[in-house]
C-alpha positions, -999 to +999 in steps of 0.1 A: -219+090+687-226+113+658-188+120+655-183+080+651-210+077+627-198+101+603-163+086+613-178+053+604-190+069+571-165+083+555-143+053+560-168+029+541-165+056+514-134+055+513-134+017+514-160+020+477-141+045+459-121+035+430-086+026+433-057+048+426-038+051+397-002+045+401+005+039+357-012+048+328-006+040+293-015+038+260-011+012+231-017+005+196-013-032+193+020-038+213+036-003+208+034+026+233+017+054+218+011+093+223-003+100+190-027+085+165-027+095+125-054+090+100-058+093+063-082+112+045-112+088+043-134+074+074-110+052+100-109+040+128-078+025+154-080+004+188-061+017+212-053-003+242-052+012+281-034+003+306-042+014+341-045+000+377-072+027+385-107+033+365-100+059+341-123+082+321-117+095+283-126+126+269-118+142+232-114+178+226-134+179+196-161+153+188-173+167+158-153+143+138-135+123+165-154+102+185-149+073+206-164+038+218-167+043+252-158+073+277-146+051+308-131+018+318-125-005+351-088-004+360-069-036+364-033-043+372-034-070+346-060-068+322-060-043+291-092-022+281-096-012+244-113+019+229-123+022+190-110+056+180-129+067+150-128+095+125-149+108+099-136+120+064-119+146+060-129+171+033-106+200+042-066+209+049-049+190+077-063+191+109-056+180+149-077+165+177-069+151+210-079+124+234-074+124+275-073+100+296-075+099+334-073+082+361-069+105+395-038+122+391-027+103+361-031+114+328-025+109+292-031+128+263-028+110+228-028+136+200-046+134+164-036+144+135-061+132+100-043+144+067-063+164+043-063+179+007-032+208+015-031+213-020-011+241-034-039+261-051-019+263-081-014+221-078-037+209-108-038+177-100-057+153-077-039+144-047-022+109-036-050+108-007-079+111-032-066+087-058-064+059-029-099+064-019-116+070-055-090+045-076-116+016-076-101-019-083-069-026-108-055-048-130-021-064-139-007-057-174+018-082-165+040-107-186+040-087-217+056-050-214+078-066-186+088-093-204+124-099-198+131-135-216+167-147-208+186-180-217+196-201-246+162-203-264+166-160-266+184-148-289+184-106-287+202-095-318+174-082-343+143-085-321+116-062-322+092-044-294+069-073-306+093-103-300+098-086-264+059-080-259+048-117-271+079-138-256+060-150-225+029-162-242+002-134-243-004-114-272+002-078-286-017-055-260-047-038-285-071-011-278-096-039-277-078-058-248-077-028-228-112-019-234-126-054-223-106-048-190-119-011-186-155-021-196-156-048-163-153-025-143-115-023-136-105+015-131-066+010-127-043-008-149-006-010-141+015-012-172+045-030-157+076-020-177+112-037-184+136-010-194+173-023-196+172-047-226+157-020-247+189+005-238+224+007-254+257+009-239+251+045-224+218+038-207+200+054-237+163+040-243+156+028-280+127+049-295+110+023-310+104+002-271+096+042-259+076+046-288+055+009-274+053+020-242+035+050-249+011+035-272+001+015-242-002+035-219-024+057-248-044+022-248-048+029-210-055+061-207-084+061-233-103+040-219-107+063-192-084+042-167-058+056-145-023+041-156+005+031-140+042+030-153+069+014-136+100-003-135+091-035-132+118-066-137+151-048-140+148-054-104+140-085-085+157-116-089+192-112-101+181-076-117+205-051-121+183-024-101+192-041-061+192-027-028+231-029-027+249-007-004+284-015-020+272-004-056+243+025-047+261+054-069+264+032-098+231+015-099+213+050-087+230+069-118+219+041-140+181+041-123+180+081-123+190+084-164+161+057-168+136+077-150+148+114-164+142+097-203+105+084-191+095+114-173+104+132-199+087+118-225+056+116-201+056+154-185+027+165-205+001+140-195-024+146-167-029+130-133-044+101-147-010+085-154+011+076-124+048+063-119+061+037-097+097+042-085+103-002-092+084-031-085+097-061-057+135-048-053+155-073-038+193-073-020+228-085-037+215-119-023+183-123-041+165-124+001+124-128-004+127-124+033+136-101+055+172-087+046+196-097+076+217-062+065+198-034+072+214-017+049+194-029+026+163-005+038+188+023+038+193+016+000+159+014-009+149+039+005+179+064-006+166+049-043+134+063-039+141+092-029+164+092-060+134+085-084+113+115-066+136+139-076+149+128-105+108+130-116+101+164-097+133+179-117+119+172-153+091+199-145+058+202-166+030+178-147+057+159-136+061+185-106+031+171-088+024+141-108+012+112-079+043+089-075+044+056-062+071+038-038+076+010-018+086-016+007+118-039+002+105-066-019+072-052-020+065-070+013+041-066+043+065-084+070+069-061+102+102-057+099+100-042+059+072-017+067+094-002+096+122+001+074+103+015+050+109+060+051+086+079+031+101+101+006+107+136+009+091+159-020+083+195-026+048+193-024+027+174+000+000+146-009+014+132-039+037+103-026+017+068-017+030+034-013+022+002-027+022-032-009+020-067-028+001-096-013-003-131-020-011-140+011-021-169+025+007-175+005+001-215+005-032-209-007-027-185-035+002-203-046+009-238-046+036-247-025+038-288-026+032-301+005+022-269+022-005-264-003-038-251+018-067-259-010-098-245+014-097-207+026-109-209+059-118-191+090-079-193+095-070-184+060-091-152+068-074-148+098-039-144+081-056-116+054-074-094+084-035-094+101-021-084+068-043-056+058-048-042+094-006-045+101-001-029+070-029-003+076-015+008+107+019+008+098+008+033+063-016+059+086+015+058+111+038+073+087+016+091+070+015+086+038-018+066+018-013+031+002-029+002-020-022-033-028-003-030-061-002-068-067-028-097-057-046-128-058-050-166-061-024-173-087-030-207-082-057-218-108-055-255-099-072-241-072-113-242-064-130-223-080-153-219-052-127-214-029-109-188-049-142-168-051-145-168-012-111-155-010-115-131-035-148-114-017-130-119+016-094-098+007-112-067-013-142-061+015-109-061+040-092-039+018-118-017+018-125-021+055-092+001+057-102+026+029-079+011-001-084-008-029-058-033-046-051-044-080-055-080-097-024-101-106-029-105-143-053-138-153-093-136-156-095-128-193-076-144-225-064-115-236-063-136-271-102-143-273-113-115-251-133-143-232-134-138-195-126-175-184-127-166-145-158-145-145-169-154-108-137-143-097-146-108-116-179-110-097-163-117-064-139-092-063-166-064-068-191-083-045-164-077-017-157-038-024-194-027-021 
């Protein structure tokens, strides 16, 4: 009898105890994963499990690695989720791991969090820290980039002025800049056009050099970091284009541009930054996603171009933070995974930049499609953005902002523009970047800023 009862026993034990693992896996929204990769500032990811037994979690190192919950149910059908978070990272590069398991089954997902690994010699501050101290930016645009085309513009005899006024705002002053700086704003981009001001041998003229500088001077004394770019020699029908058939041509053409810039900029500090080209675009002018892949291949062979070409005019140029980015600029899935992240001689001073103005029927207005309320789906379609691109940045490794934004569309709300402007920059921030303003707010001819609440709203959202 006492032989039966423990018989009895040890069956019903076995009857309670968990099921058996027979998979295991790990995910990062759809994607199979056996490592994890964070920025320098505080993060966190959401990793998904799948197992058919219950599974318990441990991390090597919890001193700055910690996780939502230790152990999960297993299902054969249903996913459990675990918030991986990490805390910032004030040293070199450094590793962690998480395990899983579930009976015989394991799986061990590997950290990595990037940190400073300057050169001690590197005087300047790295890509990482410029992301997370940058603060909110601002568009310089329509004047420096101004690139005015068709019968009504005549070239012959025109002046940097005639260039810097054609599209309607005024010659940039210390004053202008000033009033932007003194809002608040800690990032203007000067956007640059480059290939009307060159002669027949790619040679820059000094007097648009001369301009540019000045601005940038404007910029930079004001206490504001600056950024320098090429901005509409590419785009739509541009001459700089992700075109596989002409890539030695255009990349001589892009490399002499940057080699005259660079060089007349290799003595200022970190507080200026240059950005490889802004919104580059295939042979067949696609805002989409290129149906030739090659097209990644050529964008990204440009950038790597534009790093060297930089890195071999020496001074502060050798570590100077550069910036680079997707086809078009764009967020879709498909850009961000062709996107390669340039190689350079020393680490943490490459980031990319990302343009956004998404919901695009709300920030623009698109006719029929317009969307005049931003709404719980409108808010939706930003937390997708921000979170794909996110993930997609910390996967390769490399730290990013949004170099472009906002509700262009002034016909808009008012009200509504200020919910989406609190709404994008406390996501932003929710992910550790910042983004910079698409032009607007102020008349740069009175100095009066006519979208004030907007102003307000955008620094309501990053505290």
């Amino acid at each position: 009898m006492l032989v039966a009862a423990l018989s009895l026993q040890s069956c019903s034990d076995d009857d309670n105890a968990a099921p058996k693992a027979t998979f295991l896996d790990v995910f990062r929204d759809s994607t199979a994963i056996d490592q994890l990769r964070f920025q320098i500032p505080a993060s966190y990811a959401i990793i998904g499990i799948d197992c058919d037994g219950d599974w318990t979690a441990s991390v090597a190192d919890e001193s700055w690695v910690t996780i939502s919950n230790h152990a999960g149910y297993g299902s054969a059908t249903k996913r459990s989720y675990v918030k991986v978070s990490v805390s910032k990272n004030e040293g070199d590069l450094r590793t962690n791991s998480i395990t899983i398991t579930s009976g015989s089954v394991s799986k061990t997902i590997n950290i990595e969090q990037s940190g400073t690994g300057l050169d001690p010699n590197d005087p300047f501050e790295s890509s990482y820290s410029f992301v997370m101290n940058m603060g909110l930016g601002y568009n310089l645009g329509n004047t420096l980039d101004a690139n005015p085309v068709g019968s009504w513009w005549d070239p012959v005899g025109k002046t940097p002025t005639d260039y810097e006024t054609s599209w309607g705002q005024p010659v940039t002053t210390p004053e202008i800049i000033n009033a932007i700086a003194e809002k608040g704003f800690k990032v203007i981009r000067v956007p640059v056009t480059w290939g009307p001001h060159a002669d027949e041998n790619d040679i820059i003229n000094d007097a648009w050099m001369n301009r540019v500088e000045e601005v940038v001077n404007y910029v930079l004394n004001a206490g504001c970091y600056c950024i320098l770019n090429i901005q509409h020699d590419s785009g739509t029908d541009g001459w700089l284009c992700a075109d596989p058939v002409n890539y030695t041509t255009i990349s001589a053409r892009f490399q002499k541009f940057w080699n005259q810039i660079a060089t007349r900029f290799q003595k200022y500090d970190d507080k200026l930054l240059f950005e490889a080209f802004n919104e580059i675009l295939d042979t067949n002018n696609t805002w989409g996603d290129p149906t030739d892949p090659a097209a990644y291949d050529v964008v990204n062979k440009l950038e790597q171009d534009f790093v060297n070409t930089v890195r071999a005019t020496g001074g502060n140029n050798e570590f100077r933070n550069l910036v680079v980015n997707t086809y078009s600029s764009g967020h879709t899935a498909a850009k961000l995974a062709g996107f390669a992240v340039p190689a350079d001689v020393h680490p943490n001073h490459i980031l990319a930049s990302i343009h956004c103005y998404d919901p695009y029927n709300f920030c623009n207005n698109n006719g029929e499609w317009n969307i005049a309320v931003f709404d719980a789906t409108c808010e939706a379609e930003v937390d997708e953005i921000v979170n794909r691109v996110a993930n997609a940045f910390e996967s390769k490794g490399v730290p990013f902002f949004f170099g472009e934004f906002g509700a262009i569309d002034e016909d808009k709300s008012m009200g509504e523009r200020i919910k989406y402007a609190k709404y994008i920059t406390k996501a932003m921030r929710s992910r550790g970047t910042y983004g910079l303003w698409w032009m607007g707010l102020i008349d740069r001819k009175t100095l009066n800023w006519y979208e004030s609440e907007i102003v307000d709203a955008l620094f309501e959202g990053i505290k």
